[in-house]
N, CA, C and O atoms as a Tinker XYZ file with bonds, in Angstrom:
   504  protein
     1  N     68.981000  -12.867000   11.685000    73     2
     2  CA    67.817000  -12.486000   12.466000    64     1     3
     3  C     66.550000  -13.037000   11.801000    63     2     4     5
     4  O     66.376000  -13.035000   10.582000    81     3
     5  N     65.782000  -13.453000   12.598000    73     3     6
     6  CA    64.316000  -14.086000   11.814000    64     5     7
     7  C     63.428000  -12.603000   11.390000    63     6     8     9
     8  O     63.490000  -11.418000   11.715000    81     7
     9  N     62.760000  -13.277000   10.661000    73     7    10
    10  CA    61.699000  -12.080000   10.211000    64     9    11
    11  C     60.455000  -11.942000   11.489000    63    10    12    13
    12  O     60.007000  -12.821000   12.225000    81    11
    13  N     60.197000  -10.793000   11.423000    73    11    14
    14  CA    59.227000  -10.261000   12.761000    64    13    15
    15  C     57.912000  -11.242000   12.618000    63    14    16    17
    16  O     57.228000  -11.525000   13.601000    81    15
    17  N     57.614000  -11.755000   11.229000    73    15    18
    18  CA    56.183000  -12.403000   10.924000    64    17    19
    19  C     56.190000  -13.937000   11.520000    63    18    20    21
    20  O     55.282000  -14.678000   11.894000    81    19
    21  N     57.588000  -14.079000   11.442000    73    19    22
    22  CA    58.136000  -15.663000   12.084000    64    21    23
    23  C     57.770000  -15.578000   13.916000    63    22    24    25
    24  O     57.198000  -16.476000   14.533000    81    23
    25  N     58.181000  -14.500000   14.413000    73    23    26
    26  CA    58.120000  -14.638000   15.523000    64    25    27
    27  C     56.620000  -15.287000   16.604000    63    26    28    29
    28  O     55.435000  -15.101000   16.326000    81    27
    29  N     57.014000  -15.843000   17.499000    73    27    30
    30  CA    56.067000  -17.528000   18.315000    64    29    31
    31  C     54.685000  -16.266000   18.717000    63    30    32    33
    32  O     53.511000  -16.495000   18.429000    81    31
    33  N     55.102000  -15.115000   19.338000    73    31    34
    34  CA    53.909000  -14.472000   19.462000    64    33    35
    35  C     53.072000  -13.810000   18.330000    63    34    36    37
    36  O     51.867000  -13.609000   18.480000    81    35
    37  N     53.549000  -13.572000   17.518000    73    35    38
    38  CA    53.131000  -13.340000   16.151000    64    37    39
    39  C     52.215000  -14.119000   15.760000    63    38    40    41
    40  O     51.015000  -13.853000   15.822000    81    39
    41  N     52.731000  -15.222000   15.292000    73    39    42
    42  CA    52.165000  -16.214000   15.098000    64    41    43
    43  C     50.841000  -17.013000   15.547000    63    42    44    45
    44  O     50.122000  -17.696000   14.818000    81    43
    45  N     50.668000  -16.724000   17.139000    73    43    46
    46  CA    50.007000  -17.102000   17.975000    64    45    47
    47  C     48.662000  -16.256000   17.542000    63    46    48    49
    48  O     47.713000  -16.902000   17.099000    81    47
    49  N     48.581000  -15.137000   17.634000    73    47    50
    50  CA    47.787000  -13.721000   17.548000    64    49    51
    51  C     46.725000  -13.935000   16.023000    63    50    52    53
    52  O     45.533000  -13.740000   15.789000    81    51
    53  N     48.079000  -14.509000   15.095000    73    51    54
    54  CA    47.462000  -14.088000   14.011000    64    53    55
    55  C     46.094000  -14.722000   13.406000    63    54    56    57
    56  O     45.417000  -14.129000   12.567000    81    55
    57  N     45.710000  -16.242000   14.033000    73    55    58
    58  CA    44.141000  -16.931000   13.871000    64    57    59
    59  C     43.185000  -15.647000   14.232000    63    58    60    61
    60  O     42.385000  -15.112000   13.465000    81    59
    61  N     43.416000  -15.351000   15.348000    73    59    62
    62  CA    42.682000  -13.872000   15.872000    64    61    63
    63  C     42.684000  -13.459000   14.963000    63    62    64    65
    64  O     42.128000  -14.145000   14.105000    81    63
    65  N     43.313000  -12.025000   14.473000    73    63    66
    66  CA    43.413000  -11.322000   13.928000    64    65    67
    67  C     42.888000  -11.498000   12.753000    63    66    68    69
    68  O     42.029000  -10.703000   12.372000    81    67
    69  N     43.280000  -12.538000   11.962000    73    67    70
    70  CA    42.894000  -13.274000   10.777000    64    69    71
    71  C     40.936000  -13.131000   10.505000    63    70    72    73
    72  O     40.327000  -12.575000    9.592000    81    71
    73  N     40.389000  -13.926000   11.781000    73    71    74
    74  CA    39.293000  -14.173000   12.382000    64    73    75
    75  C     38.051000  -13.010000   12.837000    63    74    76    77
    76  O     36.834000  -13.055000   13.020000    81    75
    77  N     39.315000  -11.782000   12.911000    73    75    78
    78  CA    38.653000  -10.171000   12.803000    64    77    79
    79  C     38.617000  -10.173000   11.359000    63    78    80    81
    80  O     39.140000   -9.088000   11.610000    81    79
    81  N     38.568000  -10.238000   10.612000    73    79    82
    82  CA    39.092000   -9.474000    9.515000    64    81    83
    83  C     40.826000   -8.226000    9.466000    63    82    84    85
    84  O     41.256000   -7.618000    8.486000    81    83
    85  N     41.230000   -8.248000   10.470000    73    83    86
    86  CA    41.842000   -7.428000   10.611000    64    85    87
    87  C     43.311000   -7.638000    9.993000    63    86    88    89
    88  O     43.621000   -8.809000    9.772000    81    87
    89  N     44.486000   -6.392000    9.613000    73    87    90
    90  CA    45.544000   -6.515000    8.659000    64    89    91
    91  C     46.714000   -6.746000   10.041000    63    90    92    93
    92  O     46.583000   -6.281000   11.174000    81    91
    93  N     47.577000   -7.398000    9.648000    73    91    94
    94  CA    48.707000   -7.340000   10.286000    64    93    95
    95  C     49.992000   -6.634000   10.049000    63    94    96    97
    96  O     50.777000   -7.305000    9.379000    81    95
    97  N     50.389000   -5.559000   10.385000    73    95    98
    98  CA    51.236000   -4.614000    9.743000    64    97    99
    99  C     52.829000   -4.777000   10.860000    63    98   100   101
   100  O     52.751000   -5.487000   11.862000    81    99
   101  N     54.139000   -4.057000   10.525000    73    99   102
   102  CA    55.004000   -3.971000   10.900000    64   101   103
   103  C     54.720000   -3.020000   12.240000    63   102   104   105
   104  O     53.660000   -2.398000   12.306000    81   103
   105  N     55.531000   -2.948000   13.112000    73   103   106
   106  CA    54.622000   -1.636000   14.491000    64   105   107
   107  C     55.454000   -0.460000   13.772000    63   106   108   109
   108  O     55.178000    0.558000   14.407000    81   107
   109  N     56.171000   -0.203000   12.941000    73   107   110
   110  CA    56.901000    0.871000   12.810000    64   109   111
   111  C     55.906000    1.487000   11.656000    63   110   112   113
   112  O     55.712000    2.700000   11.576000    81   111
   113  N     55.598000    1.009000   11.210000    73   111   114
   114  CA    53.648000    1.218000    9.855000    64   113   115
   115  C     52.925000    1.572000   10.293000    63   114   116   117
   116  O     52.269000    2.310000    9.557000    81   115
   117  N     52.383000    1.436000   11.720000    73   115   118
   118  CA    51.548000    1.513000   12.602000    64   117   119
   119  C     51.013000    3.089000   12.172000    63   118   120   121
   120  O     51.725000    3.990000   11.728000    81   119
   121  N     50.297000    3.113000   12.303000    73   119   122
   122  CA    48.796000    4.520000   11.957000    64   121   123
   123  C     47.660000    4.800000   12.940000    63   122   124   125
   124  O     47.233000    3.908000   13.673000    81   123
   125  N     47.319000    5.674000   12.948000    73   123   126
   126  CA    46.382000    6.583000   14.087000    64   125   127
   127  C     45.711000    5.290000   15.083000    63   126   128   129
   128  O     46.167000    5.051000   16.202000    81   127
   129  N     44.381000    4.393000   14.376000    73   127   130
   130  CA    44.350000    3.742000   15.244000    64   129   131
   131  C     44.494000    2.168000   14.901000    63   130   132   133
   132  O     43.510000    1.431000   14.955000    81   131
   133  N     45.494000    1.800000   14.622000    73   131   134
   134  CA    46.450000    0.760000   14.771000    64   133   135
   135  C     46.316000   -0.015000   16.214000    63   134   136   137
   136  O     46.071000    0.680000   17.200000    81   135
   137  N     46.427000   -1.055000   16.326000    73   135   138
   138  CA    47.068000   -1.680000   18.099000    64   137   139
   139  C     48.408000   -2.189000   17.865000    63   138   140   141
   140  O     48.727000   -2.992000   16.988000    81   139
   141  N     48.883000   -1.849000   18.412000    73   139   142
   142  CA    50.658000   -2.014000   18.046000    64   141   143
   143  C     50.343000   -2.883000   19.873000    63   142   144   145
   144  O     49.821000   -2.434000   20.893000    81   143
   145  N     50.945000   -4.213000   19.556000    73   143   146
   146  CA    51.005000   -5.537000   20.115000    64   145   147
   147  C     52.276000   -5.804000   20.594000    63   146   148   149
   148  O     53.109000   -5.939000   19.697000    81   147
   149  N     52.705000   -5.929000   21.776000    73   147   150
   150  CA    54.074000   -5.854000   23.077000    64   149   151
   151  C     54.387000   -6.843000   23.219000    63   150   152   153
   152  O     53.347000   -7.482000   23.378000    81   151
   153  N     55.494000   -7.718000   23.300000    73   151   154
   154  CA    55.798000   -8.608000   23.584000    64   153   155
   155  C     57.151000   -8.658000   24.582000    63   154   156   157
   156  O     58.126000   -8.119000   24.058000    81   155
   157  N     57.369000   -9.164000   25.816000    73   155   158
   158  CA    58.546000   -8.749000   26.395000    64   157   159
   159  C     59.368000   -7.706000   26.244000    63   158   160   161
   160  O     60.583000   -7.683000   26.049000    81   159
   161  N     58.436000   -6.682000   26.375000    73   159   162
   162  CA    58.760000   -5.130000   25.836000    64   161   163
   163  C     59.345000   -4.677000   24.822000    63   162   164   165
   164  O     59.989000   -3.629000   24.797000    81   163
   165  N     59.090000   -5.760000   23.506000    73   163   166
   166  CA    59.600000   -5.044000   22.320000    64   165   167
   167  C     58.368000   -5.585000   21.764000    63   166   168   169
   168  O     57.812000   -6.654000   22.012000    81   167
   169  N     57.877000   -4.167000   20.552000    73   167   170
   170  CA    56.408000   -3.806000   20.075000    64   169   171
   171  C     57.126000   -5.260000   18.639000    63   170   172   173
   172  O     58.242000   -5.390000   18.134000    81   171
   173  N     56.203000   -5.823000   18.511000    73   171   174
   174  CA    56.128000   -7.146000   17.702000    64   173   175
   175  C     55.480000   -6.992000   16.509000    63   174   176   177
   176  O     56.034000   -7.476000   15.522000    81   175
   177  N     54.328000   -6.371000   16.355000    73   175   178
   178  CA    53.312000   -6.439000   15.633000    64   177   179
   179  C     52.256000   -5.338000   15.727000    63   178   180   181
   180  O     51.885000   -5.099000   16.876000    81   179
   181  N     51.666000   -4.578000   14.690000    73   179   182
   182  CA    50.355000   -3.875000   14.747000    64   181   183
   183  C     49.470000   -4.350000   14.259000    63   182   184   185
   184  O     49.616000   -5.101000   13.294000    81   183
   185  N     48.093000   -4.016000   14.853000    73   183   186
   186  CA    46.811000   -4.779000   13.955000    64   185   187
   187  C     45.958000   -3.483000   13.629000    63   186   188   189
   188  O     45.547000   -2.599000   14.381000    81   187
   189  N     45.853000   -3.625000   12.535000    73   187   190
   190  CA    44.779000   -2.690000   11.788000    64   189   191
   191  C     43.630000   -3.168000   11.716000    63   190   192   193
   192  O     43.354000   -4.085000   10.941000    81   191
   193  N     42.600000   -2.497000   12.690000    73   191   194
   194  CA    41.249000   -3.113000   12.470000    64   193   195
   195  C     40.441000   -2.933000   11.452000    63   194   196   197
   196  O     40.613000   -1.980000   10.693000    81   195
   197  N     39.208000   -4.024000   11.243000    73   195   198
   198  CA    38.576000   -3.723000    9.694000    64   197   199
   199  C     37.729000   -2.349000   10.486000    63   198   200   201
   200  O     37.918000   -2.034000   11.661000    81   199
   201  N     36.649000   -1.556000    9.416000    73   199   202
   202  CA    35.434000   -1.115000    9.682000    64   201   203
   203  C     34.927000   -1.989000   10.402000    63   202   204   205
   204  O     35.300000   -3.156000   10.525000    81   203
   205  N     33.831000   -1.325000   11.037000    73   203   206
   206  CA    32.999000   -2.366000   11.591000    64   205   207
   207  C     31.422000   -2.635000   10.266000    63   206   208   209
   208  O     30.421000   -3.289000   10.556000    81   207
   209  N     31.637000   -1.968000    8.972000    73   207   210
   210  CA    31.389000   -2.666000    8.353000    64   209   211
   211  C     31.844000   -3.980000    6.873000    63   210   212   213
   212  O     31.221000   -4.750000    6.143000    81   211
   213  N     33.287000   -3.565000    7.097000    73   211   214
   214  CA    34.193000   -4.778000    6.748000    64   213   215
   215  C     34.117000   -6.064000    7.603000    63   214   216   217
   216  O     34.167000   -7.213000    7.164000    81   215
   217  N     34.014000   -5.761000    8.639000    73   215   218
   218  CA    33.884000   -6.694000    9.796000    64   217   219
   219  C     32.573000   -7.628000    9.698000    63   218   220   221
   220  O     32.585000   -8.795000   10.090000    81   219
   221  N     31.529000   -7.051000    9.180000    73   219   222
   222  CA    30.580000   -7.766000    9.213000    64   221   223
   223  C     30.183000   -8.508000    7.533000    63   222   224   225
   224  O     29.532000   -9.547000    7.414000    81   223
   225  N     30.750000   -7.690000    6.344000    73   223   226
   226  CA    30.690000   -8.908000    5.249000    64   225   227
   227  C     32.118000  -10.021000    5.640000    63   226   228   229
   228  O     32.295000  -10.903000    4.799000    81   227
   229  N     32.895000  -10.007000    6.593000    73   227   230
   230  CA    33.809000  -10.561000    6.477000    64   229   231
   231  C     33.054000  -11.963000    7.283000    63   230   232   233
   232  O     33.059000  -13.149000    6.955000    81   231
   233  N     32.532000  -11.380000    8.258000    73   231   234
   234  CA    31.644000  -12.609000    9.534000    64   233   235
   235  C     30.801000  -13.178000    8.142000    63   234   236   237
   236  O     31.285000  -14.258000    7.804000    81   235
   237  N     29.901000  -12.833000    7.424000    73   235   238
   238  CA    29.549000  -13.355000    6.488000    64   237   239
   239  C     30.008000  -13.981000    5.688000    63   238   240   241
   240  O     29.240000  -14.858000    5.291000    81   239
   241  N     31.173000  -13.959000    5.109000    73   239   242
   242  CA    31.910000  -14.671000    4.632000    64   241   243
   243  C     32.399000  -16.204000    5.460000    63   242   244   245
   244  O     32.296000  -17.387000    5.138000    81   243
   245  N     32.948000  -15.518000    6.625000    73   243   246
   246  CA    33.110000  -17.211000    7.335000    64   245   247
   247  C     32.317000  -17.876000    7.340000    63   246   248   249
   248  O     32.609000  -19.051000    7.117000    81   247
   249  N     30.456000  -17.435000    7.667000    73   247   250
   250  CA    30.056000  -18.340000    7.563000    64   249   251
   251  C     29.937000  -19.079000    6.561000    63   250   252   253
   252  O     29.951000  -20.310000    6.550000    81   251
   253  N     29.849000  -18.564000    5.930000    73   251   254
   254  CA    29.597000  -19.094000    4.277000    64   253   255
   255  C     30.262000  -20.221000    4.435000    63   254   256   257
   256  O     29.742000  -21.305000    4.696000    81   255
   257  N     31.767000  -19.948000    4.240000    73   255   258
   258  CA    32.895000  -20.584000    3.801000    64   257   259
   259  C     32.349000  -22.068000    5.127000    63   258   260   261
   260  O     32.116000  -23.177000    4.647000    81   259
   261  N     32.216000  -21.854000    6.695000    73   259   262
   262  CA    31.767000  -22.799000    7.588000    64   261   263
   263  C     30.339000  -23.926000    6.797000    63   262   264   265
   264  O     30.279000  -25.154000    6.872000    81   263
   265  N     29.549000  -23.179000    6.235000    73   263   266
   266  CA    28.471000  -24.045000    5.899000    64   265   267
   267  C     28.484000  -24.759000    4.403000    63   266   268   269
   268  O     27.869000  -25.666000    3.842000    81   267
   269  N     29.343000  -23.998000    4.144000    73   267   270
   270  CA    30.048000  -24.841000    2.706000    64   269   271
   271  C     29.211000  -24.510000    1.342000    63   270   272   273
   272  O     29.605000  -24.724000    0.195000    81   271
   273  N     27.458000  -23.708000    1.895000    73   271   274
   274  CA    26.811000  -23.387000    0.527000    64   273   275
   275  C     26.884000  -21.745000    1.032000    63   274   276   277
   276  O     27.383000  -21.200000    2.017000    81   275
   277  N     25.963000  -21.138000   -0.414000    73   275   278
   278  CA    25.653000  -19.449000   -0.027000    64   277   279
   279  C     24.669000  -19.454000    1.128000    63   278   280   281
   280  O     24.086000  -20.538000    1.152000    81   279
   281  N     24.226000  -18.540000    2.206000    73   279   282
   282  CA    23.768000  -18.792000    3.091000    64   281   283
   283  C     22.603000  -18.547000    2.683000    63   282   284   285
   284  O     21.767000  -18.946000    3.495000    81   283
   285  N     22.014000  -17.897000    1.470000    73   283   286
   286  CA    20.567000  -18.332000    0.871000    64   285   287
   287  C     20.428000  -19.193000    0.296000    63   286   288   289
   288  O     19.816000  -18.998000   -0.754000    81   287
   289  N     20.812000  -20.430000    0.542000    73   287   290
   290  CA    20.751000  -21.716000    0.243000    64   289   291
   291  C     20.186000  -22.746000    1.635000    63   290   292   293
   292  O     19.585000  -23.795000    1.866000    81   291
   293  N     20.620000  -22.013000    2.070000    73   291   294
   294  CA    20.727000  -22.441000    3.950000    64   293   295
   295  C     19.159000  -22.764000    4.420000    63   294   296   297
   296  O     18.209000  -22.061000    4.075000    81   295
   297  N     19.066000  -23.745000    5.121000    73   295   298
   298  CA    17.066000  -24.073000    5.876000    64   297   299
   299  C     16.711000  -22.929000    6.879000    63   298   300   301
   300  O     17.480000  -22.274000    7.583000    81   299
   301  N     15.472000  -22.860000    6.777000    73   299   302
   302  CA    15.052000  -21.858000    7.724000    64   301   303
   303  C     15.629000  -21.802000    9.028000    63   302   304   305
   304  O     16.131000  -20.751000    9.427000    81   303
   305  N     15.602000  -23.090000    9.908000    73   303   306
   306  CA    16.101000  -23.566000   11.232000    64   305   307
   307  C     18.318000  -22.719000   11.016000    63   306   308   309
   308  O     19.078000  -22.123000   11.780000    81   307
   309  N     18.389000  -23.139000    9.778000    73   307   310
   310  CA    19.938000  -23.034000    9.767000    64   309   311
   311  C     20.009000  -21.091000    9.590000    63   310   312   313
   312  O     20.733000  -20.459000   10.359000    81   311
   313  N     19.515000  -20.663000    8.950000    73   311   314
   314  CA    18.789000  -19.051000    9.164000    64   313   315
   315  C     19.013000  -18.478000    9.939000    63   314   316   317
   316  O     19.728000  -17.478000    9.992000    81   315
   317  N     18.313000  -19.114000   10.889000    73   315   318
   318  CA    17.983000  -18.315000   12.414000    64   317   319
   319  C     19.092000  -18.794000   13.062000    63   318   320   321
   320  O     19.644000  -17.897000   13.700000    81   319
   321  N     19.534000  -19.665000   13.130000    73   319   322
   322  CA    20.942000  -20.180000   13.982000    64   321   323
   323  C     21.701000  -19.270000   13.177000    63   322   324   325
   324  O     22.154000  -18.588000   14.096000    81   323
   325  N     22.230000  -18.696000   12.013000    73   323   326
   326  CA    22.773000  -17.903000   11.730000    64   325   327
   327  C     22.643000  -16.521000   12.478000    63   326   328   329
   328  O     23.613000  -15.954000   12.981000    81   327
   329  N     21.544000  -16.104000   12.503000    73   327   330
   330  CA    21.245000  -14.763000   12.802000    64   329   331
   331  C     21.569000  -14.879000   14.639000    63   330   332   333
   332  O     22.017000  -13.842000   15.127000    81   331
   333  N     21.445000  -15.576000   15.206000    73   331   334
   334  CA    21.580000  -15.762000   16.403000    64   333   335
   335  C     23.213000  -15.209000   16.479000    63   334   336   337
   336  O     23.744000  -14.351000   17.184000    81   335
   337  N     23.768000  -16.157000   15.362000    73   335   338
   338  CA    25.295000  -16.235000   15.970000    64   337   339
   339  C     25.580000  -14.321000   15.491000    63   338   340   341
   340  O     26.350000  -13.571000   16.092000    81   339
   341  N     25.113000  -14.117000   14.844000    73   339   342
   342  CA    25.612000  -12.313000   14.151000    64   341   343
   343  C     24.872000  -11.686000   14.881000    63   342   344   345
   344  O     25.352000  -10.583000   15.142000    81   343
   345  N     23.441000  -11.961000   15.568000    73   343   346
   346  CA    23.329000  -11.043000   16.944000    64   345   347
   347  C     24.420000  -10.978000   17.794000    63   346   348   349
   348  O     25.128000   -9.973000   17.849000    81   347
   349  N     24.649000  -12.158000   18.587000    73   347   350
   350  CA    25.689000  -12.427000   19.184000    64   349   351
   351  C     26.991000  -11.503000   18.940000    63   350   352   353
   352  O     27.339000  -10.771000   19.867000    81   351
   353  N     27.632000  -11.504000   17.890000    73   351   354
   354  CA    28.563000  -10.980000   17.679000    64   353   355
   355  C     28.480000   -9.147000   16.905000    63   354   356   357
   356  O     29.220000   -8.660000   16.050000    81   355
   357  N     27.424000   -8.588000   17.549000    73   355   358
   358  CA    26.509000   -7.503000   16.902000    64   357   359
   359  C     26.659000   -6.715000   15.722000    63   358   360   361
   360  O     26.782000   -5.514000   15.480000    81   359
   361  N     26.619000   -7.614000   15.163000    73   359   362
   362  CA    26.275000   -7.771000   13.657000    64   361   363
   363  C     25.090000   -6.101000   13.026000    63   362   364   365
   364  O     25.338000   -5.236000   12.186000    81   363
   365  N     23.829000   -6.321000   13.953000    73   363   366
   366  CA    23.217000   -5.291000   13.846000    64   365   367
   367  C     23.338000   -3.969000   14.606000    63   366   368   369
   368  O     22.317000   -3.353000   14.913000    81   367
   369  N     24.351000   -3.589000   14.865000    73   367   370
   370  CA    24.541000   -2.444000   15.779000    64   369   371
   371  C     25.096000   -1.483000   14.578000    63   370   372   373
   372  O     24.987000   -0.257000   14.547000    81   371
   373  N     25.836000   -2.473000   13.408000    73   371   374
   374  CA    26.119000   -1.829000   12.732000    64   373   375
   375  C     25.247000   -1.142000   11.646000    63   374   376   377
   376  O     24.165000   -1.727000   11.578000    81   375
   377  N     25.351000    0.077000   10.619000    73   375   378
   378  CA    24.323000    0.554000    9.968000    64   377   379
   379  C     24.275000   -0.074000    8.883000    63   378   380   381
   380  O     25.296000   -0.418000    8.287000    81   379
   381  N     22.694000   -0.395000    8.332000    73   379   382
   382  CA    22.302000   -1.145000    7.243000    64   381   383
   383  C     22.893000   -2.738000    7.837000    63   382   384   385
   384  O     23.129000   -3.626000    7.018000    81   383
   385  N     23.064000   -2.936000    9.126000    73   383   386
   386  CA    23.144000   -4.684000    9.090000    64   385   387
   387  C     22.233000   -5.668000    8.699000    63   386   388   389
   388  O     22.455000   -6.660000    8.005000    81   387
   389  N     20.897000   -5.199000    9.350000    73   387   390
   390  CA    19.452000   -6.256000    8.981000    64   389   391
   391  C     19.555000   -6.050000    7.451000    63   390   392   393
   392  O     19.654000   -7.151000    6.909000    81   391
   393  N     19.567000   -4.924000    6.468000    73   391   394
   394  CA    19.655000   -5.161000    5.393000    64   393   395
   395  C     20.603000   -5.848000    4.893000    63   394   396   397
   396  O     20.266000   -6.726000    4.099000    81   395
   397  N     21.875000   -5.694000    5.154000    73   395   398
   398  CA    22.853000   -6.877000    4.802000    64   397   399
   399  C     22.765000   -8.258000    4.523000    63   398   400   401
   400  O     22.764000   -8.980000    3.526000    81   399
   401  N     22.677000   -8.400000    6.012000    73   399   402
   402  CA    22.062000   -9.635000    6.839000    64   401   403
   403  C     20.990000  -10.236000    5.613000    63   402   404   405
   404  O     21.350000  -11.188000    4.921000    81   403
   405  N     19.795000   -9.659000    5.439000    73   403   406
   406  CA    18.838000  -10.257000    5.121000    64   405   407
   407  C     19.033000  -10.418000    3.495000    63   406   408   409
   408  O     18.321000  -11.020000    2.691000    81   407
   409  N     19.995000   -9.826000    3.332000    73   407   410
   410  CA    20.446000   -9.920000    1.505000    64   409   411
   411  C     21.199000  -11.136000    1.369000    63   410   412   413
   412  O     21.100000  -11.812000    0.345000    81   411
   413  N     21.818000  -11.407000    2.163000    73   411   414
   414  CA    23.040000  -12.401000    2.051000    64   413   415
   415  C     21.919000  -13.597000    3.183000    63   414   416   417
   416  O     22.383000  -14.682000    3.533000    81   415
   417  N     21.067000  -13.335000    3.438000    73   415   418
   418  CA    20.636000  -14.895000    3.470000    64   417   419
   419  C     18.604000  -14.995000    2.509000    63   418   420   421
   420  O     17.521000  -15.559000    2.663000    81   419
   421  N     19.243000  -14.076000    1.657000    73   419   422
   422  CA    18.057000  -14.521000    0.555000    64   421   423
   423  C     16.723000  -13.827000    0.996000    63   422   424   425
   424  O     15.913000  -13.528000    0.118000    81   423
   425  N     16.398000  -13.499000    2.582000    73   423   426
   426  CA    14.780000  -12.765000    3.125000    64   425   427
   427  C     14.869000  -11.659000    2.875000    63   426   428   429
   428  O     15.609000  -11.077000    2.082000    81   427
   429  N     13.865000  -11.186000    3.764000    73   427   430
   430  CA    13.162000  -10.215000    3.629000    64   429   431
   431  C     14.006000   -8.778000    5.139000    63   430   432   433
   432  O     14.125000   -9.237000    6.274000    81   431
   433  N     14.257000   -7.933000    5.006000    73   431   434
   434  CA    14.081000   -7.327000    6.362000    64   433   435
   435  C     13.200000   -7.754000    7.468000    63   434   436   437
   436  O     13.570000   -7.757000    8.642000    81   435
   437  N     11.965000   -8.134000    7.048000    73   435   438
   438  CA    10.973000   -8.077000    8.352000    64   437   439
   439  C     11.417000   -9.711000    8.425000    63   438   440   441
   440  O     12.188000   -9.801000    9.380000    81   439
   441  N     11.250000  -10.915000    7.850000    73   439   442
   442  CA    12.328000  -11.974000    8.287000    64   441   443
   443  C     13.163000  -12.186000    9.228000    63   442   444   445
   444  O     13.029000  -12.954000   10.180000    81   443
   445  N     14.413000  -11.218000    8.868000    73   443   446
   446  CA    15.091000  -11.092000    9.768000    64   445   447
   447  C     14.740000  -10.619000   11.329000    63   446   448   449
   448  O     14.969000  -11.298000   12.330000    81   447
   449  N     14.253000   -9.566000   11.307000    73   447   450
   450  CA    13.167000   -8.809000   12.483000    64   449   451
   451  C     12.659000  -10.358000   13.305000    63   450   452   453
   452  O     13.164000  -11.023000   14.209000    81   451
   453  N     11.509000  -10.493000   12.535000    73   451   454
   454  CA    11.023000  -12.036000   13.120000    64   453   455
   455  C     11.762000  -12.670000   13.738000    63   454   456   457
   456  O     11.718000  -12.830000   14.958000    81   455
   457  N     12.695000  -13.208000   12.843000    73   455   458
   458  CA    14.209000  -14.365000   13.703000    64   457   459
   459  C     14.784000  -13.400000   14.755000    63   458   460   461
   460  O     15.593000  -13.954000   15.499000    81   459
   461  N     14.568000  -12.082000   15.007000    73   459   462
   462  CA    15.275000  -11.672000   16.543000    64   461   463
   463  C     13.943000  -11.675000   17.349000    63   462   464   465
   464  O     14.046000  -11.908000   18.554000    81   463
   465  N     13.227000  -11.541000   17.051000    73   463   466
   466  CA    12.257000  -11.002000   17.704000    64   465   467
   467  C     11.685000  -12.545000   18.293000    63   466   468   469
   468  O     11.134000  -12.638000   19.389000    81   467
   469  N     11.859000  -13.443000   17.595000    73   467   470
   470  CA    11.826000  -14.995000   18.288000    64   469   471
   471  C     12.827000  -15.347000   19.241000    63   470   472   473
   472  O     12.641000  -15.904000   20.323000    81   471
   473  N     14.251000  -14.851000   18.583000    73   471   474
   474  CA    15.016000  -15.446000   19.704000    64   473   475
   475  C     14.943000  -14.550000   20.726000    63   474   476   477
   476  O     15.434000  -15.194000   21.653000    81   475
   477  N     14.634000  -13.433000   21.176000    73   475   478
   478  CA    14.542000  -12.620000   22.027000    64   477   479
   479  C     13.006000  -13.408000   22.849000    63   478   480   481
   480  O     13.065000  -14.348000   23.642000    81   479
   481  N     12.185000  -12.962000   22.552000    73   479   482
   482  CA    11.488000  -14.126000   23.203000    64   481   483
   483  C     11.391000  -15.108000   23.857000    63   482   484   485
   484  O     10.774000  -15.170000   24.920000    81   483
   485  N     12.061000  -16.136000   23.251000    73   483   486
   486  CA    12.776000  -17.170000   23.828000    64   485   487
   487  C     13.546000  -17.116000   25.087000    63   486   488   489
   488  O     13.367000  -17.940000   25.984000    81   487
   489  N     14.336000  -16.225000   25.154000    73   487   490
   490  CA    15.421000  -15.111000   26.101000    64   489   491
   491  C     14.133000  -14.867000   27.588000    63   490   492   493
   492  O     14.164000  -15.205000   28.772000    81   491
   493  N     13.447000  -14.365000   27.011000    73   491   494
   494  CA    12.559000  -13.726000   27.931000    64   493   495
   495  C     11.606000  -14.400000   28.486000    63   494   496   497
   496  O     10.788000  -13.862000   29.233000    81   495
   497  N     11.590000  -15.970000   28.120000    73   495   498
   498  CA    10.683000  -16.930000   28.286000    64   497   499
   499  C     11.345000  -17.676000   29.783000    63   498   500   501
   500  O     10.728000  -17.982000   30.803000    81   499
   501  N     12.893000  -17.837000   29.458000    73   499   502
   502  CA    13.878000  -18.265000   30.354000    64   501   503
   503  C     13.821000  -17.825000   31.324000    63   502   504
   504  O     14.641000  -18.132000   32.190000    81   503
C-alpha cells in the first residue's frame, strides 16, 4: 500500500497548504478545528491551520524569501507594493499587524498608515 503522503490528491493540495502556513496531518490526528480533506469518499488528509497570527509572519517570510533581501532593505516604491499585497491578503485585520508590518519593513507605524491611506486613495480616485 502507498503511504497516504504519496497519494496524487495529497500531493496536489500540499503547495496550498504549504503557502498557508498550514500543517498537514494524518485525518485520523485530526483535532477540533482541523479540515480533514475527502477524496472519492475516503478522508485523505487534514490541514491544521496556522493562527492568523502565524499566518502573517509566515506571509512575511515569503516575501522575504520572493525578494531575496530583508524587506527593510527593500525601496520605498517596493514598500508599498509590499503593503498593498498584505492589505490584499488582510494582513491588518489581524492584531498588532501595522506594527508587525512596519517592524519587518524597517518604518514607522504612521508609514505604514500613509502607504494605505495612498493606496486607498488611489482606489477612490478610480
Amino acid at each position: 500500500m502507498t503511504d497516504p503522503a504519496d497519494h496524487p490528491f495529497v500531493q496536489a493540495v500540499k503547495p496550498l497548504v504549504d503557502a498557508m502556513g498550514g500543517q498537514m496531518v494524518a485525518p485520523d490526528l485530526a483535532e477540533g478545528d482541523d479540515v480533514v480533506l475527502t477524496w472519492e469518499g475516503q478522508d485523505r488528509v487534514a490541514v491544521r491551520l496556522p493562527h492568523l497570527s502565524d499566518s502573517l509572519d509566515h506571509i512575511l517570510a515569503e516575501l522575504q524569501r520572493r525578494h531575496g533581501v530583508p524587506l527593510a532593505e527593500l525601496d520605498r516604491k517596493t514598500k508599498q507594493s509590499v503593503v498593498r499585497i498584505l492589505e490584499s491578503r488582510g494582513a491588518f485585520s489581524v492584531r498588532h499587524g501595522v506594527e508587525t508590518v512596519a517592524s519587518a519593513l524597517g518604518v514607522s507605524r504612521f508609514t505604514v498608515y500613509n502607504y494605505l491611506n495612498r493606496e486607498n486613495a488611489a482606489k477612490d480616485a478610480d
